[in-house]
C-alpha positions as CSV (number, residue, x, y, z in Angstrom):
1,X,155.5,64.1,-158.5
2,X,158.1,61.4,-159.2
3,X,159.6,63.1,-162.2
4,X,159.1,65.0,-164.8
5,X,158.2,64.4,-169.3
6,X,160.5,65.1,-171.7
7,X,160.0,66.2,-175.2
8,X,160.3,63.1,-176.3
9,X,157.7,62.0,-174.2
10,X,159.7,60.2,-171.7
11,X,159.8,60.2,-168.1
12,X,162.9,61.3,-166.1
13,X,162.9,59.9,-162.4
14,X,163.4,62.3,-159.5
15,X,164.8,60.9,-156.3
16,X,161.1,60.7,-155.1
17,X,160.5,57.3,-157.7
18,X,164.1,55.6,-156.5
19,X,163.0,55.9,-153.3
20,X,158.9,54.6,-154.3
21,X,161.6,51.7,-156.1
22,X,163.4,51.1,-153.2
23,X,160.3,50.4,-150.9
24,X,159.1,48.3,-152.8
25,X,162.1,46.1,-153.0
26,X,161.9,45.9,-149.4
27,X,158.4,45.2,-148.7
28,X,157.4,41.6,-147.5
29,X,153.9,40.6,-148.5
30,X,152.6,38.1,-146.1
31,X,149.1,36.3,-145.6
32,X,146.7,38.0,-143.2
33,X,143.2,38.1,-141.8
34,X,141.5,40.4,-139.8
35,X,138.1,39.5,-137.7
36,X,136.2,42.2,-135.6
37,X,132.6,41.3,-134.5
38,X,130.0,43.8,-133.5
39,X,127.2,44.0,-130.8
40,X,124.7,43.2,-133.6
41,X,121.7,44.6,-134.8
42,X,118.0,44.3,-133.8
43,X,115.5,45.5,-136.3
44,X,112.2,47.2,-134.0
45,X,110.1,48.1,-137.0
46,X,109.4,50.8,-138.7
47,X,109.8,54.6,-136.5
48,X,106.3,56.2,-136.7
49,X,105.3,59.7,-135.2
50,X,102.3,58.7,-133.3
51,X,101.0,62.1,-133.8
52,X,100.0,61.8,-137.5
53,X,98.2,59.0,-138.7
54,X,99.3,57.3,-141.6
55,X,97.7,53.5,-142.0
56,X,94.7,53.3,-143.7
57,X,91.5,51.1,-143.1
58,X,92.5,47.2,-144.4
59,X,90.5,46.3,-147.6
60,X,87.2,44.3,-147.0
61,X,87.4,41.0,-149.3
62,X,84.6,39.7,-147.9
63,X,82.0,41.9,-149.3
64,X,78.7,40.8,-150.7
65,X,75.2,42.3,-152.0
66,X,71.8,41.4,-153.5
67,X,68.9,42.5,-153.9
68,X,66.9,42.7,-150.8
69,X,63.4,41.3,-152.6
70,X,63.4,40.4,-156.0
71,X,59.7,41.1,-156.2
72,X,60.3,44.4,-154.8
73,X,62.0,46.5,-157.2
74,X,62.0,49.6,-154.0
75,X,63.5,46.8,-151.2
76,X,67.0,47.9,-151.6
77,X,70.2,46.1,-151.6
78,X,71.2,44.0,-148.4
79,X,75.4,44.3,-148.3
80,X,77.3,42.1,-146.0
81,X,80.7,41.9,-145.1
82,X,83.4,42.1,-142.1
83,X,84.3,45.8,-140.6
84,X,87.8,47.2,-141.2
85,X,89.8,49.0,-138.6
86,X,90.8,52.7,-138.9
87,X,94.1,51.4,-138.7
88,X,94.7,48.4,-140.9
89,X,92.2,45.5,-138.9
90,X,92.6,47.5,-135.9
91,X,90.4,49.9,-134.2
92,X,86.9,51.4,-135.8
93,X,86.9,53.2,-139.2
94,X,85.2,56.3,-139.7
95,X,82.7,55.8,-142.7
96,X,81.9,53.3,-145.6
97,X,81.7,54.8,-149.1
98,X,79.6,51.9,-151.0
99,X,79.9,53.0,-155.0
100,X,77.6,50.7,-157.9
101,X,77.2,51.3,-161.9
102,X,75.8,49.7,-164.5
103,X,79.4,49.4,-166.8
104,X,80.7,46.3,-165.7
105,X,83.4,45.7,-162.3
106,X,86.4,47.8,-163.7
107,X,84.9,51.0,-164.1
108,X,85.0,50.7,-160.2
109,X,88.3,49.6,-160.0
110,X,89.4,53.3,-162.4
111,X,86.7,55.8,-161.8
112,X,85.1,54.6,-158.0
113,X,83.8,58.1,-156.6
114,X,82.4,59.1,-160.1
115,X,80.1,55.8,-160.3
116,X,77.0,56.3,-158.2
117,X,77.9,56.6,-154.4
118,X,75.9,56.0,-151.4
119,X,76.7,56.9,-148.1
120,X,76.5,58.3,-144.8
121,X,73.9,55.4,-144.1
122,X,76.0,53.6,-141.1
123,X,77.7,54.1,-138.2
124,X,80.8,51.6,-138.4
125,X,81.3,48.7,-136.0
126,X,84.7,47.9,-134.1
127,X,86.8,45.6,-136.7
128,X,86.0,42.1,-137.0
129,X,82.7,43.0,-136.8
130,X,80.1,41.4,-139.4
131,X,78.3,44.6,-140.8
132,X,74.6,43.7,-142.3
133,X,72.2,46.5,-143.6
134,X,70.3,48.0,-146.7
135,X,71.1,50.3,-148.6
136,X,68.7,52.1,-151.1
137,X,67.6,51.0,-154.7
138,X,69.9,51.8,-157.5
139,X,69.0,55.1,-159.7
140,X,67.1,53.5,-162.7
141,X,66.8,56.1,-164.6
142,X,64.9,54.4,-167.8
143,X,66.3,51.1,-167.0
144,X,63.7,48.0,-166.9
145,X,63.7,44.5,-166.7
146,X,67.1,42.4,-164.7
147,X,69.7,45.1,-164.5
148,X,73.3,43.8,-163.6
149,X,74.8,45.9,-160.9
150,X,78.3,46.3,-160.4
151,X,79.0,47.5,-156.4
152,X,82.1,47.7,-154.1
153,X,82.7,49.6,-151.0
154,X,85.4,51.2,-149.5
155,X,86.6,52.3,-146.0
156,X,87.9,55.3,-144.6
157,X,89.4,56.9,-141.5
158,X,89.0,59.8,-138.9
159,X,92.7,61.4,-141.0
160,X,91.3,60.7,-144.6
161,X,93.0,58.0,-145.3
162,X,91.1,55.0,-147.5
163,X,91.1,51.6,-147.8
164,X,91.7,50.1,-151.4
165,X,88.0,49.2,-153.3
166,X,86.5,46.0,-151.9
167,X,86.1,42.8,-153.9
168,X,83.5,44.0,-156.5
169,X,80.5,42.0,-156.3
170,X,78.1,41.8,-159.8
171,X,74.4,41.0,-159.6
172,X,71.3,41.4,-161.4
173,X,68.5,43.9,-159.3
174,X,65.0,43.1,-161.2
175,X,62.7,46.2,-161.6
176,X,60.1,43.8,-162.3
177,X,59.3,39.8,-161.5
178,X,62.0,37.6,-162.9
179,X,61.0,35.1,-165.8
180,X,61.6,32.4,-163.7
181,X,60.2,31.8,-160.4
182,X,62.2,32.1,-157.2
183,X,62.4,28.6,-155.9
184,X,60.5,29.5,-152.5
185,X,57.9,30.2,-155.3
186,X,57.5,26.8,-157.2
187,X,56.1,24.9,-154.4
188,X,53.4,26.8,-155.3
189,X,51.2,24.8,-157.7
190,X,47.6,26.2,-157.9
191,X,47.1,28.8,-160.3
192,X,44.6,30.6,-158.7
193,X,46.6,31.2,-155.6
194,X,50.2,31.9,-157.3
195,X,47.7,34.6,-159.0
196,X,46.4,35.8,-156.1
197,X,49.8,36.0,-154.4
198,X,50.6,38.1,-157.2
199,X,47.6,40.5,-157.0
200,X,48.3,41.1,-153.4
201,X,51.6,41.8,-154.0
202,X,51.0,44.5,-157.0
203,X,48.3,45.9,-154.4
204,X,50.7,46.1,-151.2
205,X,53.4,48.1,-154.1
206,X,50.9,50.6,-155.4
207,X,50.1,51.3,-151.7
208,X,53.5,51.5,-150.7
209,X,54.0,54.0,-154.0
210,X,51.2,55.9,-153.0
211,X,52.2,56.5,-149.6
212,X,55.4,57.3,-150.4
213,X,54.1,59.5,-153.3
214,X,52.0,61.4,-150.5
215,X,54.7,61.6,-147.9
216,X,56.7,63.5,-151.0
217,X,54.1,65.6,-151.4
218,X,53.6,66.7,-147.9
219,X,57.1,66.6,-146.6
220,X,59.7,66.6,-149.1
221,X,58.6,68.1,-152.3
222,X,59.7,71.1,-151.1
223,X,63.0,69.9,-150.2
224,X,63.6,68.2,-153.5
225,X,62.7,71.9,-155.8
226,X,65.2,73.0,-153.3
227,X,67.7,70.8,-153.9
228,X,66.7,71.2,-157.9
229,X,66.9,75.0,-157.7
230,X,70.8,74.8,-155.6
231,X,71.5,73.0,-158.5
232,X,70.5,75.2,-161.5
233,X,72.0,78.2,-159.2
234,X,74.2,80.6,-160.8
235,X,77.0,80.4,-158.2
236,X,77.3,78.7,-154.8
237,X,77.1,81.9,-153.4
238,X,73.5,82.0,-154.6
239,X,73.1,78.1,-153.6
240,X,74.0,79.1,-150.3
241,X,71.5,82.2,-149.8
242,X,68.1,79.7,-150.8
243,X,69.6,77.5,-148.0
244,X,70.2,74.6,-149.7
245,X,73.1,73.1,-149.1
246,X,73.6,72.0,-145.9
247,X,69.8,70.7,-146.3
248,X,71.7,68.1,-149.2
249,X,75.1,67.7,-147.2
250,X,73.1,66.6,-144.1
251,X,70.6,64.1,-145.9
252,X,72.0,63.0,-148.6
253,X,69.7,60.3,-148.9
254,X,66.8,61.3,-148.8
255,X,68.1,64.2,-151.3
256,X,68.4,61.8,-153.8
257,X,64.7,60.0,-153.2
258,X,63.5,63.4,-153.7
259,X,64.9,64.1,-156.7
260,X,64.6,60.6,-158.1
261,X,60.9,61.4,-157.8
262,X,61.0,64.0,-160.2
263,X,63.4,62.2,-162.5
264,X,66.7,64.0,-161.9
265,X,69.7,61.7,-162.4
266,X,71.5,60.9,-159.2
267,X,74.8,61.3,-160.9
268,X,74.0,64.8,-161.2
269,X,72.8,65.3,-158.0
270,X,75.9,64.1,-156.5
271,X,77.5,67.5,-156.9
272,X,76.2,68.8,-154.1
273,X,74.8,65.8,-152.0
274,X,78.1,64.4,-151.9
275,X,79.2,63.4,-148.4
276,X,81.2,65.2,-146.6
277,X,84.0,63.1,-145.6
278,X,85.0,62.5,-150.2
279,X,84.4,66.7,-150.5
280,X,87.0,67.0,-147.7
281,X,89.6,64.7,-149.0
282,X,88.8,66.2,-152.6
283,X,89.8,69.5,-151.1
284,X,93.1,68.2,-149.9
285,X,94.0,66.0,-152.9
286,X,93.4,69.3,-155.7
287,X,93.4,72.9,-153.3
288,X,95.3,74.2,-156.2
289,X,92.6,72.7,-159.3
290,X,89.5,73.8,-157.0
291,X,90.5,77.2,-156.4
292,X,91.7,78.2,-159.7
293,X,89.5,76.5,-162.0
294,X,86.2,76.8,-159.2
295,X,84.1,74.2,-157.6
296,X,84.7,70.8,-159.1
297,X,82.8,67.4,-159.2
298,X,83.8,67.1,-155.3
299,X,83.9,71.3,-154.3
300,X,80.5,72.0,-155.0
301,X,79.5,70.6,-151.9
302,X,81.6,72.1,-149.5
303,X,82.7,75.1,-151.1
304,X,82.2,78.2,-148.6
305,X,81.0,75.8,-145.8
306,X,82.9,74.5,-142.7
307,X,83.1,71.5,-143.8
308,X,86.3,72.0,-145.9
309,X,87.5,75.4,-143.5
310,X,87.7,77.2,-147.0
311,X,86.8,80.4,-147.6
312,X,83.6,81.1,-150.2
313,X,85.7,83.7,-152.1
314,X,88.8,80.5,-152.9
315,X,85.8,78.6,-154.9
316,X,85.3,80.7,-158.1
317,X,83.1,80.1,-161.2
318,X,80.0,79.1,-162.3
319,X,78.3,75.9,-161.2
């Protein structure tokens, strides 16, 4: 542009570089500043489309659980803590997920739906709100003596979305009388009538037992062979024509004291009994994994039923 190079790699100046030259000889260079100040700016938070809900429950840190009676291996576990929100500390969540196992706190904090679940069992209270109830006895499977428990909870809203896990709160739940007596115990010092005490109580548990045992038999056996056979089904297809499913999805709970009485692991059971709210998320999370690969750990339960709005032919495979 302001000349052009020679052979001899030189440059020879057109009139277009005497001029730049001459510009430059004439240009005064002189201090200057320049100010210009704006309206401002006001930050009003975040923009949000009040149409789709994307603030999950606050995590409860206040959670706590023990053993409802520790000579009562069937009382349950009292849990305590302060509701959540659905959104963040405000408002009412939708559902509690409360999730135990018997491998120590981080297995809760890497595999929380696949440890042992309970739900389903409460109605949640506006936030703030101190929640208090029971929830029932661990599966023991062939566990005996002080077992230490493991158990968290999480929270979860009317759009799916969840709270992080809980504080996890270790305890031991005693299948049988501790070694040492609880203190309301050692004011006790006549033999005779700690042994009495003791009696009474082993009598008052093999009635309890037995009631419950005959309340199975009359009520509920037949529910839990049901529940038994929906599992050992070929397909869900074949689940869903002995009308068992949505006898699991709606009592979940007393699902799993049925088969608990004829020794079938909980974990197992889960597959179908799983509430509805986790089966629904599931769906959303993996549509693509649960419709090629067929119902999975979460699918079974809701596979072909309203509950996820999927069709029965999207869930292939064997169960």
């Amino acid at each position: 542009m302001f000349g052009r190079i020679l052979t001899n790699e030189t440059i020879l100046p057109n009139w277009l570089t005497a001029a730049l030259l001459r510009w430059k000889a004439k240009k005064e260079t002189r201090d200057f500043s320049r100010v210009h100040t704006s309206a401002g700016i006001e930050y009003t938070g975040q923009i949000r489309d009040s149409a789709v809900d994307t603030i999950a429950p606050n995590q409860i840190t206040d959670f706590t659980a023990v053993q409802n009676d520790i000579r009562n291996k069937t009382s349950g576990i009292k849990i305590r803590f302060t509701a959540p929100g659905d959104d963040e500390d405000i408002g009412t969540a939708e559902s509690y997920n409360i999730c135990y196992t018997f491998d120590g706190p981080t297995e809760l904090l890497t595999n929380f739906e696949e440890s042992y679940c309970v739900s389903n069992f409460s109605v949640p209270k506006t936030a703030g709100t101190i929640e208090e109830f029971i929830i029932p006895p661990p599966n023991f499977e062939n566990r005996t003596g002080a077992i230490r428990v493991a158990i968290a909870i999480k929270a979860m809203d009317d759009a799916l979305q969840v709270s992080r896990v809980s504080n996890i709160v270790s305890f031991n739940y005693f299948t049988g009388y501790p070694k040492h007596r609880p203190k309301q115990d050692q004011s006790i010092q006549s033999p005779s009538l700690r042994d009495g005490l003791m009696q009474d109580q082993l009598m008052q548990d093999q009635l309890v037992q037995s009631q419950h045992m005959n309340n199975i038999s009359n009520t509920n056996a037949s529910a839990a062979l049901k529940c038994l056979t929906c599992y050992k089904a070929r397909s869900h297809a074949e689940c869903q024509r002995i009308g068992t499913v949505q006898l699991c999805m709606s009592n979940e709970q007393q699902c799993a004291i049925d088969i608990r009485t004829v020794n079938w692991r909980r974990k197992m059971i889960t597959k179908y009994c799983k509430q509805a709210s986790a089966c629904i998320n599931e769906r959303q999370s993996n549509p693509t994994d649960c419709k090629i690969f067929g119902p999975n750990r979460f699918c079974r339960c809701c596979c072909g039923t309203s509950l996820c709005n999927v069709d029965e032919s999207s869930c292939a495979g064997n169960v």
